[in-house]
DOLUMDREN-33473 format. One line per 8 residues: number of its first residue (from 1); their letters; for each residue x, y, z of C-alpha. Coordinates in Angstrom, 3 decimals. Each point is the difference from the previous one (the first is absolute). Layout:
! residues N
NUM> A> X Y Z; ...
***
This chain:
! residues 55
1> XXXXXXXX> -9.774 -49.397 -27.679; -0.717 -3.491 -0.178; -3.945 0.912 -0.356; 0.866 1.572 -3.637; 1.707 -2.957 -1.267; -3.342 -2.142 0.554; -2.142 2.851 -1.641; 2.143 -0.082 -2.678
9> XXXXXXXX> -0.474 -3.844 -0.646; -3.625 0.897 -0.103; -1.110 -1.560 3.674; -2.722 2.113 1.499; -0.260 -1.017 3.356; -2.726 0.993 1.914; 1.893 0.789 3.831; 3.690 0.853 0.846
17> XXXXXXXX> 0.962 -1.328 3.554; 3.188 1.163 1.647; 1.468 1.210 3.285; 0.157 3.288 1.496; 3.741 0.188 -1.572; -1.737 0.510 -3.446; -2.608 2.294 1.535; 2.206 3.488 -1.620
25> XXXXXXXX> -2.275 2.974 -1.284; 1.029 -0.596 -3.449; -0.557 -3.907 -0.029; -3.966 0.275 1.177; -0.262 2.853 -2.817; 1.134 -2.344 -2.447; -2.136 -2.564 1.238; -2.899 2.454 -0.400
33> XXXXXXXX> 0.953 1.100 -2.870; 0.003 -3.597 -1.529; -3.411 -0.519 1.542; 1.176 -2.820 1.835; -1.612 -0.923 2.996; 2.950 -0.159 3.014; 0.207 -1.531 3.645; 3.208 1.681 1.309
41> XXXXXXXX> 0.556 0.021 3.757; 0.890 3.889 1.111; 2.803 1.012 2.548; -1.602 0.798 3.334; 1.642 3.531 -0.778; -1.084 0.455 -3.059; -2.534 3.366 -0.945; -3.025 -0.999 -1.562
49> XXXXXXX> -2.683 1.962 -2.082; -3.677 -1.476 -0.877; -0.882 3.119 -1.040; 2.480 1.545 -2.114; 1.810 3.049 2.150; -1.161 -1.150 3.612; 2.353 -2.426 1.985
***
């Protein structure tokens, strides 16, 4: 991922911006896990949870 070559050069950004085609489970956990803030438009049939185990 792109993302980990910039962490690795030491930039901290404070938000990730991308489209819905970047919006995969694993890709907003790694985001997360970074602690990266993240604007990332969602598929209009994509599953959801705000509250972890409730869609």
């Amino acid at each position: 991922m792109m993302l980990s070559e910039v962490l690795a050069w030491g930039l901290r950004p404070i938000y990730v911006t991308g489209d819905s085609w970047y919006s995969s489970k694993e890709n907003l956990k790694f985001l997360k896990k970074q602690e990266l803030g993240f604007m990332i438009g969602i598929a209009k049939n994509r599953q959801v949870s705000i509250v972890k185990g409730q869609y």
